[in-house]
N, C-alpha and C positions, 0 to 999 in steps of 0.2 A: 701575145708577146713572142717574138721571133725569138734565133737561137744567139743573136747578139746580146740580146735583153738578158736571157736568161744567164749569161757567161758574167755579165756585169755586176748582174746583180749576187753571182758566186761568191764577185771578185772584192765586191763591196760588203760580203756576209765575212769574210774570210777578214780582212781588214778591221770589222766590227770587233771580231772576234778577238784578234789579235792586240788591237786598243784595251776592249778590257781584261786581257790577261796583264798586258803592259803595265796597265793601271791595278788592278791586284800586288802585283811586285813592286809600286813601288810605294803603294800602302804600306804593306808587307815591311820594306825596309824602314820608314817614315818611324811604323811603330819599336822596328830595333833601335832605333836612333834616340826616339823617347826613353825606350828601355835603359840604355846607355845614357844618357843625360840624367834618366834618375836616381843612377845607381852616383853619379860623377858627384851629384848634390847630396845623396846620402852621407857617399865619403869624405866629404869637402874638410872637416878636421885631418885628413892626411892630406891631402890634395889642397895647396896654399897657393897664394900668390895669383900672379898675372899671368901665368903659364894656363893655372886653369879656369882665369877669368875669360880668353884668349878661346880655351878650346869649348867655351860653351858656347862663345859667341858664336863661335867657327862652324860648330855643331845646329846652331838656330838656323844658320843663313843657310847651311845645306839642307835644312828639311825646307826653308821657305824655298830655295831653288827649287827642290825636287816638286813639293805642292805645285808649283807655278807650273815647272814642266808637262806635270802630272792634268792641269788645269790645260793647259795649251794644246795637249795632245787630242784632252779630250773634245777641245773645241774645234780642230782640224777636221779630226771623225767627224762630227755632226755637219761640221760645215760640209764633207765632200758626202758624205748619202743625198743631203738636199730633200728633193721632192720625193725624187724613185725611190728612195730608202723605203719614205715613211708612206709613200703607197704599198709598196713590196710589205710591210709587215702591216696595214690597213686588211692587202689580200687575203696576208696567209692569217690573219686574224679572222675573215671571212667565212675563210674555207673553212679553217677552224670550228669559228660556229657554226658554219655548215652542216660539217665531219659529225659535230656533238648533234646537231636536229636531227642528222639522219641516223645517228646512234641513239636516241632516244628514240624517233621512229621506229627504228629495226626494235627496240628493247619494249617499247609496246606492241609490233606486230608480234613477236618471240611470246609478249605476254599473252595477248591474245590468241595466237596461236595453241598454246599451252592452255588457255581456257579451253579454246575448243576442242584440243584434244579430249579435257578429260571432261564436258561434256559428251563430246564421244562416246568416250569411255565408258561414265554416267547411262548412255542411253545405251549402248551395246548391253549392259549390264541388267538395265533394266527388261531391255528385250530378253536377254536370255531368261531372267526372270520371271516376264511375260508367258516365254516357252515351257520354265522346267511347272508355273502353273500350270499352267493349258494342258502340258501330259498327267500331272497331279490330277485334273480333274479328269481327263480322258482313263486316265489309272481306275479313278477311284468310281467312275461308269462303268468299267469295266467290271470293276470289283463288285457293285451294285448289281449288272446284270449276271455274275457268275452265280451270288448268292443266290440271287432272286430264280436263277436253272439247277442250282440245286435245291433250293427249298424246292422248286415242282417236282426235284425227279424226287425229292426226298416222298413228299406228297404223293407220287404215282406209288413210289416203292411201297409206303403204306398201303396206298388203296389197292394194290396190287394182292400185299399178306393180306388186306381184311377180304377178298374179295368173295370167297367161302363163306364167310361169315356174312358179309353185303349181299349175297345173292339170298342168305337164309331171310334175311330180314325183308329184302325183297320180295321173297315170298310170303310172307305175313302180311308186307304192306298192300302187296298186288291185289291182294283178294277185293278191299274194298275198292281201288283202282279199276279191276275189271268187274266188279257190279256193275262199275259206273260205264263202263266200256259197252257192260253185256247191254244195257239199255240200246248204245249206240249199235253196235253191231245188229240187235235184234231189228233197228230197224231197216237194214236193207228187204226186207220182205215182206215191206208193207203192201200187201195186195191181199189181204183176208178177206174184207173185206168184197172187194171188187172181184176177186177173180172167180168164186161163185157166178154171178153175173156174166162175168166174160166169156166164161169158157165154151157156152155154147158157140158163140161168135170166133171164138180161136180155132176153135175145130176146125171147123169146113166152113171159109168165108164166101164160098163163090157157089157153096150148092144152094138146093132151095131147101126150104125151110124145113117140109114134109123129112127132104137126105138127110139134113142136121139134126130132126128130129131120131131119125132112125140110126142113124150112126152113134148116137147120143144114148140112146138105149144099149144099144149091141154093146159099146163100153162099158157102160154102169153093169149089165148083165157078166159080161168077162171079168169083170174086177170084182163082183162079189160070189164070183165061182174061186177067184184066187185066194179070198177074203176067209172062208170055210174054214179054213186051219188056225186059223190067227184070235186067238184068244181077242173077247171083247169086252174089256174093262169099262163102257163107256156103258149111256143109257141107249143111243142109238144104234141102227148097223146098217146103215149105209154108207154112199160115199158122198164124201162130202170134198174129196180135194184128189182129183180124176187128176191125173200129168198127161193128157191129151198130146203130146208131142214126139216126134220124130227124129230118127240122126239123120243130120248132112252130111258128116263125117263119121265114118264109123271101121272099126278094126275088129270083126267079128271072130277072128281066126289067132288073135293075139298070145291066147294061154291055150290053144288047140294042144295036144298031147304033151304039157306040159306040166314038169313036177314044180308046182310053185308055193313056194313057202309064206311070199309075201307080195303082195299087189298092191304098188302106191299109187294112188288117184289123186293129182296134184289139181285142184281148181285155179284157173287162170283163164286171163282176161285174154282176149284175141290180139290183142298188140303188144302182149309181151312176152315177144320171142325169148329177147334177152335173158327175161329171167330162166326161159323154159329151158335155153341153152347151160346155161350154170347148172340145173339141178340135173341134166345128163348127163353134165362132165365129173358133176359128184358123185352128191349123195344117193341121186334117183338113178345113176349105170345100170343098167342091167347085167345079170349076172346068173348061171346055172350052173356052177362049180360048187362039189361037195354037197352034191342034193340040197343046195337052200338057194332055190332057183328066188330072182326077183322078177320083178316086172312092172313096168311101168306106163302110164297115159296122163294124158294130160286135158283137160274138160272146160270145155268153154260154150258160151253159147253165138247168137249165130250176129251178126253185126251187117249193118248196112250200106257202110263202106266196102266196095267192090274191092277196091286196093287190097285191103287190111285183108279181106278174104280167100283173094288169089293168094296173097303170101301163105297164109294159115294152109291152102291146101298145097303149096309146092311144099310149104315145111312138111306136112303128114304127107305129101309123098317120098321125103328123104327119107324121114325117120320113120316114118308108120305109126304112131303113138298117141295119135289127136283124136279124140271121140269128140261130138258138135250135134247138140241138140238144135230145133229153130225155133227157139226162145231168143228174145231180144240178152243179149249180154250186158245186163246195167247189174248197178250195184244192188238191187234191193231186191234182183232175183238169183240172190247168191242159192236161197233153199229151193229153187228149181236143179239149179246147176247140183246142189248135193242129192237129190233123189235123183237126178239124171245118174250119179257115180252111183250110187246103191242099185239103182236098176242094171246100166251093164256088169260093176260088179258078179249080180247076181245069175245076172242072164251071159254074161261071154267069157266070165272067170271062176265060176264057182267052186271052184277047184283049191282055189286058193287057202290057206290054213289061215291066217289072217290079210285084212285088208288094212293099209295106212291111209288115211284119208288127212291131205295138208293143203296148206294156202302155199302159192309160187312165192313167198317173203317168209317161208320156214327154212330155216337149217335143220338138218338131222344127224346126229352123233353116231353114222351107220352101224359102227361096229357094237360097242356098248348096246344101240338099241335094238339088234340081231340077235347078240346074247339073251338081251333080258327073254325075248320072243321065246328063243328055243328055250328058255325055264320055261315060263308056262306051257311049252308044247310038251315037256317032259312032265308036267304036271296035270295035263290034259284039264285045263282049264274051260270052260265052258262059259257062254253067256256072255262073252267080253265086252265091253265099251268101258275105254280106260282111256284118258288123258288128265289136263287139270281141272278139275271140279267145280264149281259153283255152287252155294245153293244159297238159299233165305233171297237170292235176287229178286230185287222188286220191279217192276215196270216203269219206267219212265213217262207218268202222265203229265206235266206241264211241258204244253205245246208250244211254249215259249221261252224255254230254257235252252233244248237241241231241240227244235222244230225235228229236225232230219232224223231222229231217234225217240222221237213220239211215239207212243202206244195207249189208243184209247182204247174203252172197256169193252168197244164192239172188237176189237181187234184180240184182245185178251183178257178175259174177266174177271180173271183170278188175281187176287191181291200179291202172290209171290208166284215165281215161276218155278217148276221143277230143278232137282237137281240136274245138270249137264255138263260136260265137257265142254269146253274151250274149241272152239273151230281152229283154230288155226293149227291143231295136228290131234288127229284119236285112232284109236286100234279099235279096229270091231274082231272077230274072231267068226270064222267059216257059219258056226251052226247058227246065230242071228243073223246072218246078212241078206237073206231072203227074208223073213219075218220082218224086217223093219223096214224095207222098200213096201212091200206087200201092208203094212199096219199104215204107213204114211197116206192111206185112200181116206183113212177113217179119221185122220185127226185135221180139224182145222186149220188152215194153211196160216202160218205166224211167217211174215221176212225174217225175223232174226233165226238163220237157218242154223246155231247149234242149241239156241235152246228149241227147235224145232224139230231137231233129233232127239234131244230132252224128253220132250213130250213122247214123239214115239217109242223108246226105251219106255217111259211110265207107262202108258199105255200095257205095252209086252211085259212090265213087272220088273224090265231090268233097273237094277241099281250101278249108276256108272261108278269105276272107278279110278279113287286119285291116284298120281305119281306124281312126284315135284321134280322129275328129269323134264317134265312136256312145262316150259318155261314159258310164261303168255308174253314178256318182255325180253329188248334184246340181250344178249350178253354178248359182250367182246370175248373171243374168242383166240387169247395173245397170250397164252400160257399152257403148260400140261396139267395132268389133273385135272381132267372136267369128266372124267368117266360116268360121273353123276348127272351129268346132262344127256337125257335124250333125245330133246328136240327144242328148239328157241325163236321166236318172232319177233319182225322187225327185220329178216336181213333183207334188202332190196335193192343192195347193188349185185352184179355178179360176180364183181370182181374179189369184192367182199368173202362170197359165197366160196370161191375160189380159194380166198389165203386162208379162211378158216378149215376148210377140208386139206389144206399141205401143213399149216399144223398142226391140227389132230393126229394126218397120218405121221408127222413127224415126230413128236411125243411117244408114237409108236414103237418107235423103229430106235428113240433113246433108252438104254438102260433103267432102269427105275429101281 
């Protein structure tokens, strides 16, 4: 619709309009007229005559005039809209319902809209929900793991106070433990047997028979010229376990003009530097300050790896400290390796007031066990062999239980073994320590080399004895207070070996 249409149809809305106001007024008057006519007929006893028969008629004809007009007018109006009109209000009747669809439209999109928000809503809500769970539970994991690191520490803190008390019970419990141990350890030195047998052939493999024979005599003859002085408990007196061997490595000059109060002999295997380094940086330093001169070596036998050997002798060229017999280095010739220490002992240190004989996997409580020494050296003790005890131990004969710690009757016939010390650390004392290298010709050769020190003490009449400082199990070593501890087995890192010597000495160095 152009801008004529539009002006037309103003001109014909305005005209509408105007019709029915026109017609409103003259309704409006129509109904005065009535008013007045019924008031005229109410009063009609005042109001007589043809005067006011006259003005009611006068009064009819003007309302039918004004009706008719009122009728004419309207019918002009309708006649001039015509078509346009009643298109024009078809239109806006349209749009109309248009206007309303798309109001309804928009009042359901608003609705919708409005759902969705508080779906929205709904799920934001639910998500935080989601969230403040998920920390709820993360919380409450949290709180699960803090308990669960203080019941441990509460646990440690315990086993920490009992541990006095757990090391006493320890030692009650150990005893039967290392029975069962001593069977095992006894057997590294299973060669009783056989080395009888062998020995002539170990001696001199490349001489002839007649040399072996004679060199074999001249032995036997030397050893029981040594033999003389050595009380003979036994019904024999020969020799019956000759040490035919030689050093590869040897430090003959070690305790030369030297005041030595104590000589550790640390047995160790030929590849294990490592540990041999720990016990130099500790416990086993050497030291001549305050007349309680130490001294140390370390005892291995001979191994046939070239490598492993080279090293062994660049190391005993750094330190000096390696003695090396040429015995094979296995485990079941531990009691060679210990009459090996009892021989130089005897022969390149005898000077010494006591000897410590330990496994390279001992710790030693230096100080405490320096002290207790110098007691018995003010007490002029005699006859020593002292560490942890043994006795009523029995032999281990089912060969099918620890094959590797078997001991049959030929090997040892006695139904329990002497009382002995624990190898893995014992104090001999200066006036036995030739006597019992020297007695070890006479006793049958057993592999379990401390109850084979056993034997040679019963032999010489000595009685070992106990201390619960020489500990045959490990102890951690993470507190002060262990002044009770003289020595403990089991340590076989170095590094280990290491923090337990910086807290001992640091315990030291705290107030108490």
């Amino acid at each position: 619709m152009g801008r004529n249409g539009r002006a037309v149809s103003a001109i014909l809305l305005l005209s509408v309009v105007g019709a029915v106001l026109h017609i409103y007024l003259m309704q409006k008057r129509v109904r005065n007229l009535e008013h007045r006519f019924s008031q005229l007929q109410t009063d009609g006893d005042e109001i007589a005559g043809k005067k006011t028969v006259l003005e009611a008629t006068r009064l009819k004809r003007e309302q039918t005039r004004l009706v008719q007009k009122s009728y004419r007018v309207t019918g002009k109006v309708q006649h001039r809209r015509g078509p346009l009109v009643e298109h024009e209000l078809r239109t806006a009747n349209s749009k109309e319902d248009k206007l309303r669809t798309a109001n309804s439209k928009e009042d359901k999109l608003r609705t919708a809209n409005s759902k969705e928000d508080k779906l929205r809503t709904a799920n934001s809500k639910e998500d935080k929900l989601r969230t403040a769970n998920s920390k709820e539970d993360k919380l409450r994991t949290a709180n699960s793991k803090e308990d669960k690191l203080r019941t441990a520490k509460s646990k440690e803190d315990k086993l920490r106070t009992a541990n006095s008390k757990e090391d006493k019970l320890r030692t009650a419990k150990s005893i039967e433990h290392e029975q069962r141990i001593a069977g095992s350890i006894e057997h590294e030195h299973r060669m009783a047997g056989s080395i009888e047998s062998k020995l002539g052939q170990d001696v001199i493999q490349t001489a002839s028979e007649d040399t072996q024979r004679d060199d074999y005599n001249k032995l036997v003859e030397k050893v029981l010229l040594r033999l003389k002085t050595v009380p003979d408990k036994g019904p024999g007196t020969g020799v019956v376990n000759p040490h035919p061997y030689s050093f590869v490595i040897n430090n003959p000059g070690k305790c030369e003009n030297q005041d030595v109060f104590l000589l550790i002999v640390v047995t160790s295997l030929v590849e294990n530097m490592r540990q041999r380094n720990g016990i130099r940086q500790t416990w086993g330093k050497e030291s001549s300050t305050g007349g309680v001169g130490i001294k140390t070596v370390f005892a291995t036998g001979k191994t046939s790896d070239v490598a492993k050997q080279t090293a062994l002798e660049e190391e005993n060229r750094i330190y000096k400290d390696i003695i090396q017999e040429d015995f094979d280095d296995t485990h079941r010739n531990a009691t060679l390796k210990t009459i090996m220490c009892l021989r130089w002992a005897s022969q390149f240190c005898a000077n010494a007031e006591f000897v410590l004989k330990a496994t390279d996997n001992t710790f030693v409580n230096r100080i405490p066990f320096m002290n207790y020494l110098q007691g018995l050296q003010n007490r002029n003790i005699k006859g020593l062999l002292m560490g942890y005890t043994y006795s009523g131990t029995k032999p281990l004969r089912d060969p099918f239980f620890i094959p590797k710690w078997y001991v049959s009757e030929d090997d040892f016939p006695r139904d329990v073994y002497p009382r002995y010390a624990a190898g893995f650390a014992f104090v001999i004392s200066n006036d036995i320590l030739r006597p019992l290298y020297e007695v070890s010709f006479k006793v049958k050769y057993l592999f379990i080399e401390d109850v084979y020190v056993g034997l040679c003490a019963e032999k010489l009449g000595i009685d070992p004895t106990h201390h619960d400082g020489f500990y045959p199990i490990f102890v951690d070593v993470n507190y002060c207070g262990l002044d009770w501890l003289l020595a403990s087995h089991g340590v076989t890192e170095p590094e280990l070996m290491t923090k337990f010597w910086l807290i001992i000495n640091a315990c030291r160095r705290v107030p108490q």
